[in-house]
PAKOLFI-549992 format. One record per residue: residue in three letters; chain; x, z negated, y of N, C-alpha, C in turn. Coordinates in steps of 0.05 Angstrom, whole numbers, plus 32768, in hexadecimal, padded with zeros to 4 digits. Atoms other than C-alpha are relative to their C-alpha. Layout:
// residues N
   type   mol    n.X    n.Z    n.Y   ca.X   ca.Z   ca.Y    c.X    c.Z    c.Y
    ALA     A      X      Z      Y      X      Z      Y      X      Z      Y
...
***
This chain:
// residues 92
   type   mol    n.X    n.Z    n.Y   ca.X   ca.Z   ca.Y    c.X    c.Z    c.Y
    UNK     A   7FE8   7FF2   7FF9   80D2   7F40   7F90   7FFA   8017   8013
    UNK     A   7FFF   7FED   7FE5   80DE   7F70   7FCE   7FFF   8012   7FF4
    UNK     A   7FF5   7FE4   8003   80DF   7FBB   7FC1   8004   800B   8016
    UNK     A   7FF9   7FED   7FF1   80F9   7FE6   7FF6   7FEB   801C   7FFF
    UNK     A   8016   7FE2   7FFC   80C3   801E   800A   8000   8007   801F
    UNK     A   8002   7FF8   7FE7   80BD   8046   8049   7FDB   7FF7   8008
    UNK     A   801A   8004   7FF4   806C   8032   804C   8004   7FDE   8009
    UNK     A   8006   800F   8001   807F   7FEB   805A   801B   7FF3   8013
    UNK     A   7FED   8008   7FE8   80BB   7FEA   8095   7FFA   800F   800F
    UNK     A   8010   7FF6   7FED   80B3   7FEB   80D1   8011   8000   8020
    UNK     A   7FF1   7FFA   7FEE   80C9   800B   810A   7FFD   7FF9   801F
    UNK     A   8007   800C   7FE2   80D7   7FF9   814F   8015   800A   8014
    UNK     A   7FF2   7FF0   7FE7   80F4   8016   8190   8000   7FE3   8015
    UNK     A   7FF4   8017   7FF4   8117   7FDE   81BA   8013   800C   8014
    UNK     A   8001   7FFB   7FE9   812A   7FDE   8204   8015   7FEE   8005
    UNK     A   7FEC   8015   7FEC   8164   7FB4   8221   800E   7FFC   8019
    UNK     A   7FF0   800A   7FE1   8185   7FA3   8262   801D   7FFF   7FFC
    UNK     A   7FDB   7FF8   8002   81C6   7FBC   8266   8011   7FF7   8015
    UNK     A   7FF1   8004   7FE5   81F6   7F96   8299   8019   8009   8001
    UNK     A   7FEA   7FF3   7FF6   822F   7FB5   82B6   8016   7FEB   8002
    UNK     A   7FE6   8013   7FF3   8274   7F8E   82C0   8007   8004   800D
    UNK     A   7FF6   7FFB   7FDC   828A   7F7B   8302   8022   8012   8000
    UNK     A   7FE1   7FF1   8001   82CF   7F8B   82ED   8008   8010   7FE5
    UNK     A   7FFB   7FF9   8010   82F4   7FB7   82B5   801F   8002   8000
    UNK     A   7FEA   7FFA   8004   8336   7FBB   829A   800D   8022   7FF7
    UNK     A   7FFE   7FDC   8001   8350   8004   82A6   801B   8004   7FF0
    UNK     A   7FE3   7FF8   8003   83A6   7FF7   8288   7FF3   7FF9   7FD7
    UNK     A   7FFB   8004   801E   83AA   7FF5   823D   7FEB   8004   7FEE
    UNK     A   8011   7FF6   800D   837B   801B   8228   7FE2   7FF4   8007
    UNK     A   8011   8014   7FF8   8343   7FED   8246   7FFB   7FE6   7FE5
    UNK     A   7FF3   8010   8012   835B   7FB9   820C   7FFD   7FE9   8019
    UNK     A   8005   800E   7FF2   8342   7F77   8229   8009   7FE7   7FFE
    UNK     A   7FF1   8012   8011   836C   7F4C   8200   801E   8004   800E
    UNK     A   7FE4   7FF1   7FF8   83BC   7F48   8216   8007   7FE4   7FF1
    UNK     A   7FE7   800A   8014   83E9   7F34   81DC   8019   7FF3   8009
    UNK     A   7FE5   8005   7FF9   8426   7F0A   81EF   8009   7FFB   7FE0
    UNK     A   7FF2   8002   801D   8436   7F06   819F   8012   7FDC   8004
    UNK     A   7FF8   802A   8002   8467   7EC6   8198   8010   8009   8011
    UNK     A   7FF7   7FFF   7FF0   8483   7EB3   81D2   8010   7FE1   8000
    UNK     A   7FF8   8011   7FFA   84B4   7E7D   81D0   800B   7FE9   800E
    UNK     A   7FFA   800B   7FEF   84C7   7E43   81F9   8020   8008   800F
    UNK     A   7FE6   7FED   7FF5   84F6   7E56   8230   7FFE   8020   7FFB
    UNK     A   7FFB   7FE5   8000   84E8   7E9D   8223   7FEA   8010   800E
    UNK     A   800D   7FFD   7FEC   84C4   7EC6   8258   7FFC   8020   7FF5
    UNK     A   800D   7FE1   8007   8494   7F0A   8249   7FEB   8001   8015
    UNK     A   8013   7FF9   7FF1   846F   7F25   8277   7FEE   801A   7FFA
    UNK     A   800F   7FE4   7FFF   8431   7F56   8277   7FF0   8003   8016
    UNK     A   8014   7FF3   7FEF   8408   7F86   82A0   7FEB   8006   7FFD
    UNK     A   801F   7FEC   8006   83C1   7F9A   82AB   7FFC   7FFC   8020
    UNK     A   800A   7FF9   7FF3   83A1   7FBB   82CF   7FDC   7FFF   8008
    UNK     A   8018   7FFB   800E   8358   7FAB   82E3   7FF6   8011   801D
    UNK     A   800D   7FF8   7FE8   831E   7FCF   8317   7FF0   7FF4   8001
    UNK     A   801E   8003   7FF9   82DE   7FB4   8338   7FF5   801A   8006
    UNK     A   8011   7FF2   7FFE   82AA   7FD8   8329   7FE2   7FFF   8008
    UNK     A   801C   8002   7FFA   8273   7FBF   8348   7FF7   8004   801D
    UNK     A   800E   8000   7FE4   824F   7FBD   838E   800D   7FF7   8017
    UNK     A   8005   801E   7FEC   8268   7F7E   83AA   8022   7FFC   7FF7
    UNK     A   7FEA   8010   7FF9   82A9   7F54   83AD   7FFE   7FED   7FE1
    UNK     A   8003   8015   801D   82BB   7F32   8368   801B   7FEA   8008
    UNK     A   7FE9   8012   8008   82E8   7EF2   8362   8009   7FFC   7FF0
    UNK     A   7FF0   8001   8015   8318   7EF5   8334   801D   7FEA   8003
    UNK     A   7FEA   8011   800C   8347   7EBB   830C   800B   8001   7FF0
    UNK     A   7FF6   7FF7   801C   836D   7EB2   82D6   8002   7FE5   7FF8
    UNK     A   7FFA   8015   800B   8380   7E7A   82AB   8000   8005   7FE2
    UNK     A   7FF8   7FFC   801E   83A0   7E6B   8265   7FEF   7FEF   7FF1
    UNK     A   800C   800F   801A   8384   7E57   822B   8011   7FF8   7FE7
    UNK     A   7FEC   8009   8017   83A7   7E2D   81F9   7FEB   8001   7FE5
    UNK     A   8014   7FF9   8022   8381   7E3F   81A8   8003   7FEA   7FF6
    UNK     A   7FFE   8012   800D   839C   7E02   8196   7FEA   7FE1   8008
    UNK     A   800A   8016   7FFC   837F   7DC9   81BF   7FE3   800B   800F
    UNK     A   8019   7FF9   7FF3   8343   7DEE   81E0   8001   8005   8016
    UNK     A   7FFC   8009   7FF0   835C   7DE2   821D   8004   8018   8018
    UNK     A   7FF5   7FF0   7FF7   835C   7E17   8258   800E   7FF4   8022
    UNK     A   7FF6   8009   7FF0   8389   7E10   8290   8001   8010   801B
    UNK     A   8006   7FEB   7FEF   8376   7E33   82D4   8027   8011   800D
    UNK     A   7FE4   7FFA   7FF9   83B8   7E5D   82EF   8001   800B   8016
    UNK     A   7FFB   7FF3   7FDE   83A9   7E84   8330   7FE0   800B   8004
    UNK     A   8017   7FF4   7FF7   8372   7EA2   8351   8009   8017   8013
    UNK     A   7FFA   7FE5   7FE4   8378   7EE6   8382   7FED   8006   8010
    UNK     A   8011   8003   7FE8   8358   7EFD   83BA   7FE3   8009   7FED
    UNK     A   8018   7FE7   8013   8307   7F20   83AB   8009   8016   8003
    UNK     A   7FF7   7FEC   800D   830D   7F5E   838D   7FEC   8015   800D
    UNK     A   801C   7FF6   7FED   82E0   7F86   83C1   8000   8020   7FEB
    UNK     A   8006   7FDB   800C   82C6   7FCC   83A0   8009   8015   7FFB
    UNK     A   7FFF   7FE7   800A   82E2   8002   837E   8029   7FFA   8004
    UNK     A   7FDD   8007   7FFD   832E   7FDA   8388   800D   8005   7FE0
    UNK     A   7FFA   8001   801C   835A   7FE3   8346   8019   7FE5   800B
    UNK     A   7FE8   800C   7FF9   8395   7FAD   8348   8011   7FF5   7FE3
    UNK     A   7FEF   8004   8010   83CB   7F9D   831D   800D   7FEB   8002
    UNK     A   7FFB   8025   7FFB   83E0   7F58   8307   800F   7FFC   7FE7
    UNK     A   7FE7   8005   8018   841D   7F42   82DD   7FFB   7FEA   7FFA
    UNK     A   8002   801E   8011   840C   7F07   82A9   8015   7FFA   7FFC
***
């Protein structure tokens, strides 16, 4: 059987690689999730976000839905690249 003692764990200092995201979501608190709750057929909700590139370079950014039920994602638009330090705002 184990006992728990300090002469017999062991310590370690660990190093990792931290990568940055090309883009971030700056509207809703940076909440990366966007809730449509139940949305029924024939019935139309729209939301906003807001995101920025934050990186160096030119990001391409798409979107597309995802259905939970069949697995299935379905591409829906693409926009121009997102060249450096742009914020833009995009209604789902």
């Amino acid at each position: 059987m184990f006992v728990f003692s300090e002469h017999n764990t062991l310590y370690m200092e660990v190093h990792c690689l931290v990568v940055q995201p090309d883009i971030i979501v700056v509207s809703d608190s940076g909440q990366t999730v966007t809730d449509f709750g139940e949305v029924f057929i024939g019935q139309r909700v729209i939301k906003s976000i807001t995101i920025q590139n934050i990186s160096d370079h030119a990001v391409d950014v798409s979107f597309c839905v995802a259905n939970n039920q069949t697995l299935h994602i379905l591409p829906v638009t693409s926009i121009n690249p997102l060249t450096p330090t742009v914020v833009i705002w995009i209604q789902l």
